[in-house]
LUMDOGU-189391 format. One record per atom (N, C-alpha, C): x, y negated, z; residue in one letter. Coordinates in steps of 0.02 Angstrom, whole numbers, plus 50000, padded with zeros to 5 digits. Each point is the difference from the previous one (the first is absolute). Layout:
XYZA ...
# end
This chain:
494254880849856X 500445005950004X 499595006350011X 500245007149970X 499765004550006X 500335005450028X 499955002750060X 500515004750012X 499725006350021X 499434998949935X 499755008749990X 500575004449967X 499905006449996X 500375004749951X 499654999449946X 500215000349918X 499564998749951X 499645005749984X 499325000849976X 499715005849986X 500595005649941X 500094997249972X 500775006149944X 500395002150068X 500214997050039X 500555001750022X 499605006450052X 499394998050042X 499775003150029X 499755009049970X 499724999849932X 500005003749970X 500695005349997X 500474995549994X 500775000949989X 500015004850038X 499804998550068X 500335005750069X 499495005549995X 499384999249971X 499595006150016X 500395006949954X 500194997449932X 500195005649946X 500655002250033X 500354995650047X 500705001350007X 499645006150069X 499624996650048X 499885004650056X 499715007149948X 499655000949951X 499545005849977X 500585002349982X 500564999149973X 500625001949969X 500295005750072X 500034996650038X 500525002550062X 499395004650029X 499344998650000X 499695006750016X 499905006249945X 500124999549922X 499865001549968X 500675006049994X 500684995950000X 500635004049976X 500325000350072X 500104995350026X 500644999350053X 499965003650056X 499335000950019X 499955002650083X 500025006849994X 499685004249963X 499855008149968X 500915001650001X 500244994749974X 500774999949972X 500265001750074X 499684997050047X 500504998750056X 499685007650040X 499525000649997X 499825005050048X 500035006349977X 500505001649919X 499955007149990X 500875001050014X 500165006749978X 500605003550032X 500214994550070X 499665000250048X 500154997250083X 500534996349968X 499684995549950X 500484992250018X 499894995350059X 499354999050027X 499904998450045X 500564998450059X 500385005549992X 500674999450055X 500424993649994X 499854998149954X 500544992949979X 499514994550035X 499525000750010X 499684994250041X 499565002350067X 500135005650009X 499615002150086X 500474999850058X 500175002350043X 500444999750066X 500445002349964X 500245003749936X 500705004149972X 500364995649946X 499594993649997X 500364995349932X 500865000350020X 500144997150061X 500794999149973X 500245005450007X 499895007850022X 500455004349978X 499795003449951X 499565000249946X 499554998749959X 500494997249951X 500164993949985X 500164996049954X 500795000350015X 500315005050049X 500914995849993X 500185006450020X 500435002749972X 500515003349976X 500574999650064X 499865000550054X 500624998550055X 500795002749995X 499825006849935X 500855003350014X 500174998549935X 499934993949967X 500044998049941X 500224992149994X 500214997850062X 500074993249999X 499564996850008X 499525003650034X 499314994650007X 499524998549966X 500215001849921X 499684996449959X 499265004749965X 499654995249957X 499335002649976X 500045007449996X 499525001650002X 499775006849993X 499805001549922X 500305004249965X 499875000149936X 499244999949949X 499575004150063X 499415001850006X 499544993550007X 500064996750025X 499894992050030X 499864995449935X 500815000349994X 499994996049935X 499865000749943X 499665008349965X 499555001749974X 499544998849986X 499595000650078X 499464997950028X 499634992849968X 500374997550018X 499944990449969X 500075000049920X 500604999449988X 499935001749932X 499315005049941X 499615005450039X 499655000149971X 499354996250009X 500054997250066X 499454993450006X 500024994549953X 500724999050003X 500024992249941X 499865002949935X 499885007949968X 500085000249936X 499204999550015X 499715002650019X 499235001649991X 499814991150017X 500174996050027X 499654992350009X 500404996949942X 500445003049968X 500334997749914X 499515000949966X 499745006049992X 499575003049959X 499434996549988X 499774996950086X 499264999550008X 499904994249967X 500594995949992X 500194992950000X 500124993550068X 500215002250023X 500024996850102X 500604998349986X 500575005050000X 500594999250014X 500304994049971X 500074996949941X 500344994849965X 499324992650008X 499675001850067X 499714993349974X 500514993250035X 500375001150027X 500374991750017X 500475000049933X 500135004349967X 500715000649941X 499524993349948X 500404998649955X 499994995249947X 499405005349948X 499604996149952X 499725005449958X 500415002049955X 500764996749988X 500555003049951X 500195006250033X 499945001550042X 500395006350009X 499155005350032X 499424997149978X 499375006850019X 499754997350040X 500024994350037X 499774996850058X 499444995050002X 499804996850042X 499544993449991X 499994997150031X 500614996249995X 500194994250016X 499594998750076X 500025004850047X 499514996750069X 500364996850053X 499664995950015X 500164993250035X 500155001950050X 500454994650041X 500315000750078X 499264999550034X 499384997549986X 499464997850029X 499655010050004X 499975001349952X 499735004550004X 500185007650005X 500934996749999X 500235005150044X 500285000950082X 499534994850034X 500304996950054X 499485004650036X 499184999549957X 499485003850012X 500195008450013X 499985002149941X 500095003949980X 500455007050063X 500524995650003X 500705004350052X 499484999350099X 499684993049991X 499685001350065X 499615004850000X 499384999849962X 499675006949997X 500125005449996X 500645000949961X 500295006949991X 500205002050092X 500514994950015X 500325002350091X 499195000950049X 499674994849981X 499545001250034X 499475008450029X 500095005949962X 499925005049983X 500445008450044X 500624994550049X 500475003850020X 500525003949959X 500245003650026X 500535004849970X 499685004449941X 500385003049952X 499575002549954X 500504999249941X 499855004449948X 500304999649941X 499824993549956X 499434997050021X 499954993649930X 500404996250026X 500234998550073X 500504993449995X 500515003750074X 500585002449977X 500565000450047X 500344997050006X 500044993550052X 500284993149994X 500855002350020X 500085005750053X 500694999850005X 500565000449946X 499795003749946X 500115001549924X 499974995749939X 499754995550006X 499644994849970X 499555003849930X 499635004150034X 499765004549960X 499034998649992X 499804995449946X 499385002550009X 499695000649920X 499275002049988X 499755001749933X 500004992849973X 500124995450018X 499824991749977X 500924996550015X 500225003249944X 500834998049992X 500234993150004X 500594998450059X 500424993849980X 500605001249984X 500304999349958X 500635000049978X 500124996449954X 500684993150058X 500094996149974X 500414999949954X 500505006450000X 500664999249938X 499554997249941X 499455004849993X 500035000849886X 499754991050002X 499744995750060X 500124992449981X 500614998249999X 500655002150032X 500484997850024X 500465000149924X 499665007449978X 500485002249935X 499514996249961X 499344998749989X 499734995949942X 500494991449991X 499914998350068X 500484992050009X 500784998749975X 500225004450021X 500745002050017X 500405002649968X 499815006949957X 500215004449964X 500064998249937X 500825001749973X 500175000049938X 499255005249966X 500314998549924X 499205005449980X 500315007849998X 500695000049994X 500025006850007X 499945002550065X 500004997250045X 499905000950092X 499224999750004X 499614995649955X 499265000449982X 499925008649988X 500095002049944X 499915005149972X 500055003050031X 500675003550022X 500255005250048X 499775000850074X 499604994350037X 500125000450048X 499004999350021X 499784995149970X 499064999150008X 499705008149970X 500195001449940X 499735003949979X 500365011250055X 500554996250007X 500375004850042X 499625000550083X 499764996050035X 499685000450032X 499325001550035X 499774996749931X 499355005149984X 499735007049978X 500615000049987X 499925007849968X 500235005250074X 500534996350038X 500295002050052X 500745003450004X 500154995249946X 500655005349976X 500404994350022X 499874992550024X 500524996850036X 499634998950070X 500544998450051X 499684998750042X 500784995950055X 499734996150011X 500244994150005X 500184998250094X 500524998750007X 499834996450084X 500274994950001X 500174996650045X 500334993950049X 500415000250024X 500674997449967X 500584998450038X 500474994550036X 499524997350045X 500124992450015X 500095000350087X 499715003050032X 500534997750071X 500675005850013X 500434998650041X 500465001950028X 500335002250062X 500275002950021X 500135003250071X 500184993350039X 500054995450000X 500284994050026X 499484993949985X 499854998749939X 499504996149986X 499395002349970X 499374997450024X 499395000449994X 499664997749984X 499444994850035X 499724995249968X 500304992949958X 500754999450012X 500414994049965X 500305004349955X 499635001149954X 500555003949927X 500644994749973X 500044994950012X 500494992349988X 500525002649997X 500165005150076X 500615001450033X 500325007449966X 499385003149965X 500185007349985X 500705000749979X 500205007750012X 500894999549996X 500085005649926X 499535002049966X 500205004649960X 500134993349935X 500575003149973X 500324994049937X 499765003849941X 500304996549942X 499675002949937X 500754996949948X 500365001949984X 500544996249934X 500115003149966X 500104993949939X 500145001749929X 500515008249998X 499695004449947X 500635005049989X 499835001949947X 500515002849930X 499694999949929X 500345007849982X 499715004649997X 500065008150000X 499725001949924X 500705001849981X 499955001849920X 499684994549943X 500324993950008X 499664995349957X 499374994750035X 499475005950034X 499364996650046X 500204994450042X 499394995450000X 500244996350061X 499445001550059X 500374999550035X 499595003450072X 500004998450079X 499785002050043X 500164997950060X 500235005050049X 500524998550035X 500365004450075X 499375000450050X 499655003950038X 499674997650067X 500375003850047X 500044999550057X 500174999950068X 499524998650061X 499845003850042X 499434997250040X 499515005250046X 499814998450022X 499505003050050X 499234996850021X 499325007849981X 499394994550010X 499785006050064X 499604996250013X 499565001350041X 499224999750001X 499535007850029X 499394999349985X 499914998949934X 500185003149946X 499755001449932X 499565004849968X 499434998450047X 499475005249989X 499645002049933X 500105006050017X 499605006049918X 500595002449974X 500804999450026X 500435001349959X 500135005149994X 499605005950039X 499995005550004X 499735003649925X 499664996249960X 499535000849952X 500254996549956X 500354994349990X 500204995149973X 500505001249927X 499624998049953X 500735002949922X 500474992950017X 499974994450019X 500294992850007X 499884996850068X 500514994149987X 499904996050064X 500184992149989X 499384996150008X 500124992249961X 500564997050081X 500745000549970X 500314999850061X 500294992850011X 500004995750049X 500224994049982X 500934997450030X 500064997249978X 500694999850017X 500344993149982X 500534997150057X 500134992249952X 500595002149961X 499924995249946X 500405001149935X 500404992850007X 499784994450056X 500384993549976X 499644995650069X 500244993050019X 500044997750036X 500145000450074X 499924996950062X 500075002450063X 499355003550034X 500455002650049X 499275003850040X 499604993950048X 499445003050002X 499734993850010X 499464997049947X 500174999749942X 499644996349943X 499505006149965X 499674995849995X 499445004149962X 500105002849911X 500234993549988X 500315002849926X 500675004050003X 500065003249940X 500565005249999X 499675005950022X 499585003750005X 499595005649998X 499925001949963X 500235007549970X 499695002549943X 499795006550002X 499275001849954X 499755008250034X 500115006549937X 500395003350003X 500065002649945X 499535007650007X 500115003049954X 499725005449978X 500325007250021X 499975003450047X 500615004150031X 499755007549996X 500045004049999X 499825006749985X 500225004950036X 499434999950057X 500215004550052X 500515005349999X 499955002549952X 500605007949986X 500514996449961X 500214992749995X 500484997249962X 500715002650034X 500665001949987X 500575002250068X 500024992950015X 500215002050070X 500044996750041X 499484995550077X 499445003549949X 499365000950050X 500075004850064X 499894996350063X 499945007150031X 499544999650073X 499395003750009X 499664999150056X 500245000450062X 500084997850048X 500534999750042X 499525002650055X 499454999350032X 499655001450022X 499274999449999X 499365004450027X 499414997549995X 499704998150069X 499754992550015X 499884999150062X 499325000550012X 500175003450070X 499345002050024X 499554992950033X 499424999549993X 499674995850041X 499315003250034X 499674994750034X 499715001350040X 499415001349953X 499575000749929X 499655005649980X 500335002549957X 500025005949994X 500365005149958X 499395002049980X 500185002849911X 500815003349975X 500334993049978X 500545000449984X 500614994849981X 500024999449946X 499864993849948X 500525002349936X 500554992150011X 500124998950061X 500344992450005X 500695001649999X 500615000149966X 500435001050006X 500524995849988X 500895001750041X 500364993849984X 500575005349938X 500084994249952X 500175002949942X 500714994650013X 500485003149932X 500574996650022X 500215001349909X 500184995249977X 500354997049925X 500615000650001X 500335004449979X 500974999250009X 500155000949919X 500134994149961X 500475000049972X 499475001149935X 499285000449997X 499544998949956X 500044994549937X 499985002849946X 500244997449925X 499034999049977X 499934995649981X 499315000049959X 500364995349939X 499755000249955X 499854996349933X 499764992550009X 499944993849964X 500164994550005X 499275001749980X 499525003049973X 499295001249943X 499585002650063X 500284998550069X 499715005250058X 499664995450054X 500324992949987X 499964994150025X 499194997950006X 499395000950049X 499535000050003X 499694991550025X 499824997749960X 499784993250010X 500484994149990X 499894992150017X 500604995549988X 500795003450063X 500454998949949X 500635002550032X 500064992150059X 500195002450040X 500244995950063X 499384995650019X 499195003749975X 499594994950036X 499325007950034X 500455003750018X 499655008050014X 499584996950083X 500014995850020X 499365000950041X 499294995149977X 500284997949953X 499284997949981X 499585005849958X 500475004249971X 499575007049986X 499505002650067X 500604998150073X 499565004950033X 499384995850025X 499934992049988X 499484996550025X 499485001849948X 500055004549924X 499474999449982X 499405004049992X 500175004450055X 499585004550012X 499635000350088X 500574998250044X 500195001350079X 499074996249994X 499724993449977X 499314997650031X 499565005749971X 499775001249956X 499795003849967X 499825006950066X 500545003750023X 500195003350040X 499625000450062X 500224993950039X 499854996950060X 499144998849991X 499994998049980X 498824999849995X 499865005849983X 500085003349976X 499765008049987X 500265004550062X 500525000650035X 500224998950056X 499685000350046X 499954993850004X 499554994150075X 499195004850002X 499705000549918X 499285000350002X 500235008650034X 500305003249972X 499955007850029X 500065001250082X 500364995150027X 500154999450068X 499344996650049X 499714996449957X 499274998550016X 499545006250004X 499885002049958X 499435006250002X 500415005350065X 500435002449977X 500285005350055X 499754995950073X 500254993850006X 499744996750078X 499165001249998X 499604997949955X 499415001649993X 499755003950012X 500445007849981X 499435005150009X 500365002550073X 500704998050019X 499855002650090X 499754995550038X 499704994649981X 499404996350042X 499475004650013X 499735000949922X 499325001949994X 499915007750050X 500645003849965X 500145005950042X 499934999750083X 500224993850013X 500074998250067X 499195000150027X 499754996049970X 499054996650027X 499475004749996X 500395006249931X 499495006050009X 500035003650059X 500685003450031X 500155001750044X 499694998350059X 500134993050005X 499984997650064X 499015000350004X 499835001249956X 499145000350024X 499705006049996X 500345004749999X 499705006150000X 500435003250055X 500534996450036X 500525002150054X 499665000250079X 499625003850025X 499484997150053X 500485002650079X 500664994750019X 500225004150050X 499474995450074X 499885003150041X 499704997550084X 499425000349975X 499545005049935X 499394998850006X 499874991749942X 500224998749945X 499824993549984X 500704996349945X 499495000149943X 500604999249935X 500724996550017X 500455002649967X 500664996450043X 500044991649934X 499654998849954X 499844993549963X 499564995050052X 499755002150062X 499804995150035X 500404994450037X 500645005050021X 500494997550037X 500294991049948X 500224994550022X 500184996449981X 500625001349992X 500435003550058X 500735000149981X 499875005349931X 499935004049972X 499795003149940X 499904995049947X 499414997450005X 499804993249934X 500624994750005X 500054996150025X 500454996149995X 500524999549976X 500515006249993X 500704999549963X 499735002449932X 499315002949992X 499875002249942X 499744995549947X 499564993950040X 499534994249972X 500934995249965X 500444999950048X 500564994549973X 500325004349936X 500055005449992X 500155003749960X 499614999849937X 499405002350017X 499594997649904X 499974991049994X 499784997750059X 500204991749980X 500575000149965X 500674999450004X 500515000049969X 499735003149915X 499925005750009X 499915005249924X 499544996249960X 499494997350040X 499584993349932X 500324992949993X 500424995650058X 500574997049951X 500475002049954X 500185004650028X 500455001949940X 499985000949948X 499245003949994X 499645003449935X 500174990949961X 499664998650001X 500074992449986X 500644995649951X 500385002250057X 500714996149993X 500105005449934X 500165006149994X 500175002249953X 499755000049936X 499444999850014X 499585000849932X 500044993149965X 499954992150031X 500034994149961X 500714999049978X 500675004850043X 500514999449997X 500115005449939X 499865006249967X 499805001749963X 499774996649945X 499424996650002X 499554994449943X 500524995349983X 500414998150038X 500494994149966X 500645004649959X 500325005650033X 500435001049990X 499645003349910X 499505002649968X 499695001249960X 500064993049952X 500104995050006X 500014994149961X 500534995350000X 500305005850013X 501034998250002X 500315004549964X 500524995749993X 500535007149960X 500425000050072X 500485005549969X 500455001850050X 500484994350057X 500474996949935X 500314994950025X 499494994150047X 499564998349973X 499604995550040X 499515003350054X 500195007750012X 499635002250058X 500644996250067X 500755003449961X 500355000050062X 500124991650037X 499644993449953X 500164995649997X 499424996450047X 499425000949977X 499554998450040X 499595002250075X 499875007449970X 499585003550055X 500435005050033X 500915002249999X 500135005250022X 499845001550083X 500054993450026X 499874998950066X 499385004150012X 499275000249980X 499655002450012X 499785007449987X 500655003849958X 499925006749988X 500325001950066X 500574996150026X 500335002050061X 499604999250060X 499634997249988X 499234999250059X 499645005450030X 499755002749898X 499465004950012X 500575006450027X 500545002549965X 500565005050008X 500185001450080X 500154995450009X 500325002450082X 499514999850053X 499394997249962X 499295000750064X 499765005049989X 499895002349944X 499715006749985X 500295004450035X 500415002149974X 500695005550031X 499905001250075X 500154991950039X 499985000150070X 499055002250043X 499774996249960X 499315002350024X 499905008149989X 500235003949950X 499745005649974X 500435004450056X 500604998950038X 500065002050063X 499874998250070X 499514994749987X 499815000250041X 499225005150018X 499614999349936X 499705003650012X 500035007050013X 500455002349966X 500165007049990X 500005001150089X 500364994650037X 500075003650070X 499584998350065X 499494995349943X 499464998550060X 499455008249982X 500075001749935X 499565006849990X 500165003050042X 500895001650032X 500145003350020X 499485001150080X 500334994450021X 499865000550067X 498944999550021X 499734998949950X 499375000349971X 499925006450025X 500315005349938X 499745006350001X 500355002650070X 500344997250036X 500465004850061X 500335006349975X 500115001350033X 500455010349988X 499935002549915X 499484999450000X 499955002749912X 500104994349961X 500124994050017X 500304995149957X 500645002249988X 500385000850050X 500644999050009X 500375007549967X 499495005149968X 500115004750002X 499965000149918X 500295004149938X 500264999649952X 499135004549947X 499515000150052X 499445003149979X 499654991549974X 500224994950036X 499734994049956X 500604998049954X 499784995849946X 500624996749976X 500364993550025X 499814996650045X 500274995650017X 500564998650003X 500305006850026X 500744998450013X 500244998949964X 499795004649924X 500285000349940X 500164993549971X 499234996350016X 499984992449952X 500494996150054X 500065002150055X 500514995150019X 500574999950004X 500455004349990X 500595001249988X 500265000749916X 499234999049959X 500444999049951X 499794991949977X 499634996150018X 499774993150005X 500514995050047X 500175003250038X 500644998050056X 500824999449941X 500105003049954X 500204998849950X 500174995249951X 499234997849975X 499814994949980X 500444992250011X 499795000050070X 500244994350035X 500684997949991X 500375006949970X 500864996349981X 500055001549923X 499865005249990X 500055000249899X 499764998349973X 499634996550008X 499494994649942X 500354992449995X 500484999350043X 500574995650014X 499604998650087X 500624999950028X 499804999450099X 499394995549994X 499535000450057X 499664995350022X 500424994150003X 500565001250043X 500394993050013X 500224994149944X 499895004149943X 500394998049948X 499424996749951X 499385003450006X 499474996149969X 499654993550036X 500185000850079X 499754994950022X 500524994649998X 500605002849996X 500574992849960X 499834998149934X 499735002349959X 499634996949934X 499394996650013X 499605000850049X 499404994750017X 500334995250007X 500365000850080X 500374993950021X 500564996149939X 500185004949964X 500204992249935X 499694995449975X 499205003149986X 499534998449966X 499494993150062X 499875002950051X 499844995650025X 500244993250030X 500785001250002X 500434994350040X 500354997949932X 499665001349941X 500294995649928X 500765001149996X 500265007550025X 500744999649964X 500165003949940X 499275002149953X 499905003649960X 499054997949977X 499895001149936X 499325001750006X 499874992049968X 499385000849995X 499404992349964X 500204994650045X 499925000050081X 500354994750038X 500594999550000X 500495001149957X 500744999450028X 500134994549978X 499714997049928X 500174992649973X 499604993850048X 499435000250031X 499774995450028X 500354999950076X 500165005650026X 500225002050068X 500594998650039X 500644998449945X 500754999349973X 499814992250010X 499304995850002X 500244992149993X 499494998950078X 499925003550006X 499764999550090X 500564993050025X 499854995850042X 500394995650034X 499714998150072X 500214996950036X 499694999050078X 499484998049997X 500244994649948X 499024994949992X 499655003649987X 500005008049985X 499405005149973X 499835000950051X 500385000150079X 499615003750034X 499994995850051X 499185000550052X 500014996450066X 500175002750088X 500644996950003X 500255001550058X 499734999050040X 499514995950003X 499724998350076X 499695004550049X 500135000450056X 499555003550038X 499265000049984X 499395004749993X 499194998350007X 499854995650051X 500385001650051X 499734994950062X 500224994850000X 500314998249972X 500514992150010X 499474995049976X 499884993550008X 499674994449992X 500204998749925X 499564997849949X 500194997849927X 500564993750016X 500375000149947X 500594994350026X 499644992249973X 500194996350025X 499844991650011X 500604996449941X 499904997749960X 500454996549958X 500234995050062X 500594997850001X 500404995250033X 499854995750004X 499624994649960X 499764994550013X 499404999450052X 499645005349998X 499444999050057X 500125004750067X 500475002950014X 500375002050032X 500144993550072X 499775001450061X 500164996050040X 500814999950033X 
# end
């Protein structure tokens, strides 16, 4: 086994780092953009008498970052080479997103945004898999150009991580000849819709709640009537674009119908792993670099006369902290290497358990570190002149929208107790004789005949 980085790939990061010193940083430090990532980022980036939401200037901002790493060629490297891309691997984009977080706050990778010069965006796979060809056409090539732009309409004011139960309906209705669908409904947290020309919205069209089938995600168009933003919720990092939207009485076209009709969450399984390791690896580096941030500190910190890195209470929460960050490194990257020699369906079949591994450890570790920096740096940790807070309140996040921690560690536990997963067929014929009751201490038993 080799669990070097390969010399290409290594190369890979130098042109990408010469790139971000070359275009991105000059980018960041002229007209005092800077403010979007110094002590002024969140009032900086949000619009408070505006609903909270992005700052127009902001989202500018980025946008001319992604055109110049378009240009350079960065931006489309996870995309397919059909649509400008090259085809790059979960392996080497697992790399890739660590090194980028690793670097701090900054225009090449704004994780709260999902904004960096080395693009994931899973739709134009979602629309390569999924998409009629005129939804091909209109919608891959519409995105790239930036003239579509796409969100998520799958949880609800009531339900969340169990979409089974969702209450927005979808029925037959045929308007001037068309055949088409009624929606009704309410989502929740449908982020970018602020920006958004559509919304892949899901809704059951057929069976009980509860069942997984009968889901279907259609094609909905934000300014369609009957759309209407109901509010934008604030959270704990601002600016907002999370809002609860509400469907009354919404007509789409039967040609609007986005993926298999009544089998709309396996659309959403075929992107969500994909997601989650690119994810996990970004949540890694961010923990990474407020370690590192942490160990520089602490040795050039000389309080009583004598580096404050001598102290053990200092090393110690810091030593369990990168321990963790080199298992993990690990777990993701071979978890990565497999998921690279799978297709979709046989990711969620075999290894999903272990994307839910790297996902909810990452996330959770990456606040943890964020608040051991804190208390590391003391007073100026805690103070908005470091970023810590930043990475932790928007990494604190993580932990429920990437689907809950709770909810990924109920997908291990399927996987490991065989009620799902590679063990479920051998696991299902478990019987007593599989297992030994006996106490360790008890005496081996005596067959009866020699038994006094």
């Amino acid at each position: 086994m080799d669990f070097s980085i390969p010399a290409d790939l290594q190369a890979y990061l130098k042109k990408i780092d010469d790139f971000i010193e070359r275009e991105i940083v000059p980018l960041q430090r002229q007209d005092d953009n800077e403010r979007f990532f110094d002590y002024r980022r969140e009032w900086a980036r949000t619009d408070f008498e505006n609903g909270g939401l992005p700052r127009e200037e902001w989202i500018a901002l980025m946008a001319e970052a992604r055109r110049r790493a378009d240009e350079a060629g960065f931006y489309r490297f996870a995309m397919p080479k059909e649509f400008g891309g090259q085809d790059g691997s979960n392996v080497w984009m697992t790399v890739i997103r660590e090194h980028l977080a690793t670097k701090g706050l900054g225009l090449h990778y704004d994780q709260q945004n999902e904004h960096s010069v080395v693009g994931n965006n899973p739709f134009l796979v979602m629309f390569r898999d999924f998409g009629s060809p005129a939804q091909k056409e209109e919608f891959i090539s519409g995105m790239l150009k930036g003239t579509r732009r796409v969100t998520f309409g799958l949880t609800e004011p009531r339900h969340g991580s169990d979409a089974t139960h969702m209450e927005t309906r979808a029925v037959p209705e045929t308007r001037d000849g068309v055949e088409g669908w009624l929606i009704n409904g309410e989502k929740m947290w449908t982020s970018g819709f602020n920006h958004a020309t559509h919304s892949c919205l899901f809704a059951r069209t057929s069976g009980k709640d509860g069942s997984a089938r009968g889901l279907t995600c259609f094609l909905v168009k934000a300014d369609a009537p009957g759309v209407q933003v109901e509010e934008y919720l604030w959270t704990f990092n601002m600016p907002t674009d999370h809002p609860r939207v509400s469907f009354t009485n919404v007509w789409v076209p039967a040609t609007d119908i986005f993926g298999p009709p009544e089998g709309g969450l396996a659309l959403a399984q075929g992107f969500v792993h994909e997601n989650r390791i690119r994810q996990a690896a970004g949540s890694l580096g961010a923990a990474v670099y407020c370690i590192e941030e942490s160990v520089k500190y602490a040795r050039v910190r000389r309080p009583f006369g004598k580096s404050l890195s001598e102290n053990q209470a200092i090393q110690w929460p810091l030593i369990e902290l990168h321990t963790q960050c080199e298992m993990l490194r690990q777990l993701i990257r071979k978890t990565a290497w497999e998921m690279d020699q799978m297709t979709h369906p046989e990711v969620e079949k075999k290894i999903s358990d272990k994307v839910s591994m790297c996902n909810y450890w990452a996330n959770r570790l990456c606040c943890e570190a964020a608040d051991r920096a804190i208390q590391t740096h003391g007073g100026i940790g805690y103070s908005r002149h470091k970023p810590f807070e930043h990475i932790y309140r928007h990494h604190r996040r993580y932990r429920i929208t990437e689907g809950t921690e709770e909810i990924q560690m109920r997908k291990v536990g399927a996987y490991l107790f065989g009620y799902m997963g590679p063990r479920k067929e051998w696991m299902s014929k478990l019987t007593d004789a599989d297992v030994d009751y006996r106490s360790p201490l008890s005496p081996p038993s005596v067959p009866r005949k020699f038994a006094r």
